[in-house]
C-alpha positions in Angstrom: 4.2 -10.7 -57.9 6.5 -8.5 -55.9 8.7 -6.4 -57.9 12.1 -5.4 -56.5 13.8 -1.8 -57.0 17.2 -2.2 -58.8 19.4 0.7 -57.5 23.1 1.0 -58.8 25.6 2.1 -55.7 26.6 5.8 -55.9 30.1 6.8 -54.4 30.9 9.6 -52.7 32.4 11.6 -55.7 29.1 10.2 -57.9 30.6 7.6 -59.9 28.2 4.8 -60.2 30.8 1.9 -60.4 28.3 -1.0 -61.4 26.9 1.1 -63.8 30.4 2.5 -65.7 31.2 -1.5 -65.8 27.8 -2.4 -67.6 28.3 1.1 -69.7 32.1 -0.6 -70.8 31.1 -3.7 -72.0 30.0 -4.7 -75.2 26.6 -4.3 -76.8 25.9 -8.2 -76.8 27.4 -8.4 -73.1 25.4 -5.5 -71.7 22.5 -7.0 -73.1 22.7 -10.3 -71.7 23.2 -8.2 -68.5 20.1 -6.2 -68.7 18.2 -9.4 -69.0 19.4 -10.7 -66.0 19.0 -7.7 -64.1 15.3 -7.6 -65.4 15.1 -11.2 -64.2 16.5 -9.9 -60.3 13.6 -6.9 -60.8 10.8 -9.3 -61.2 11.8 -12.2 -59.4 14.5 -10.9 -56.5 16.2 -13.6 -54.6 14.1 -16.5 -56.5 17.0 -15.8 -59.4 19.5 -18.6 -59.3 22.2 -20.0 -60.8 23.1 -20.0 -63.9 22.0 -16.6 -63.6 22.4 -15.6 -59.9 25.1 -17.0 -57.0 25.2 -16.2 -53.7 28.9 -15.7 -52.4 29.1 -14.9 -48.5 27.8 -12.3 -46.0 24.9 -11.2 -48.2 26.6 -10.7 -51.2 25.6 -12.2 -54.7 26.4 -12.2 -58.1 24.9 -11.8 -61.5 26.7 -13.7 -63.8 26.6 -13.4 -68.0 29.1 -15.5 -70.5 29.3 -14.5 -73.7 32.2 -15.7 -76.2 34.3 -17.1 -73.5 34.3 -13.8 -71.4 32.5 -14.3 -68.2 30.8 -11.1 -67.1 30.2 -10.3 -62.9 28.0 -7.7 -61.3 27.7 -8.0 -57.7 24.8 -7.1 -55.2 22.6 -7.2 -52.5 19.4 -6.8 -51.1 18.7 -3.9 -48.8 15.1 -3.4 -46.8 14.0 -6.6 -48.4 12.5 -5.3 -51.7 16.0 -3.3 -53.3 18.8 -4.7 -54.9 21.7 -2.6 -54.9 24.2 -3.3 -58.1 27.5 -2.4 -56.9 30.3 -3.5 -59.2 31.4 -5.6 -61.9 34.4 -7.7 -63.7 35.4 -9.6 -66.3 36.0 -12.8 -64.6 39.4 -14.7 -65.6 39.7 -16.8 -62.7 37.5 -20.0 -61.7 36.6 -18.2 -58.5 35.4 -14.6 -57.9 38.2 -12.5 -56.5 38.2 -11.9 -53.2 38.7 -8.5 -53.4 35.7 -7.7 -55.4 34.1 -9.2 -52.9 35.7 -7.2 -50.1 34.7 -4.0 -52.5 30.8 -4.9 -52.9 31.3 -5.1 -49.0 32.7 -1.7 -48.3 30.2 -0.3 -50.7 27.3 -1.9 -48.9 28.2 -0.5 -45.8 28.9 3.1 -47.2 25.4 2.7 -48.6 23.8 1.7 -45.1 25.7 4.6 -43.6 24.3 6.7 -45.9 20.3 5.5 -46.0 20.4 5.7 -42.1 21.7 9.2 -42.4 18.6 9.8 -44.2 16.7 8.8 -40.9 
């Protein structure tokens, strides 16, 4: 069984956005989270929904509910074996706002830039 890399996005300055969302959220939230993200560890792009959605040009979301708040992190997957977390929401809208979307884009390519400055 392949097992994937789960890598949270660092920005410039440091800040880990995916990860200060997951650090926000409740205990019970966080944890359905973590389970999910275990699930994406093991398992990579065989997760699906209820857990896992794909949304458009490589990006997906986790997804967790808990008590009426519904919980995003998005991602993708980079060299085929990494999925890089790169931020989250509360969701309060039947679809995923498209600029959250637009952000896990501009992250995604700030982290390309950056891993083929390392080449």
């Amino acid at each position: 069984m392949a097992n994937y890399e789960i890598v949270f996005f660092t920005k410039e300055d440091g800040s880990q956005p995916a990860r200060e969302f997951i650090d926000s959220l409740s205990l019970k939230m966080q944890s359905r989270l973590i389970k999910i993200i275990a699930m994406l560890r093991e398992y990579g792009g065989q997760v699906r929904m209820p857990y896992s959605e794909y949304l458009q040009d490589g990006i997906f979301q986790i997804r967790a509910q808990q008590e009426g708040n519904i919980t995003r992190v998005l991602y993708f997957f980079n060299d085929g074996q990494k999925v890089i977390l790169t931020n989250g929401f509360t969701k309060k809208t039947p679809k995923t706002p498209p600029a959250e979307i637009e952000r896990a884009k501009r992250y995604r390519a700030e982290y390309q830039q950056k891993e083929a400055e390392k080449r």
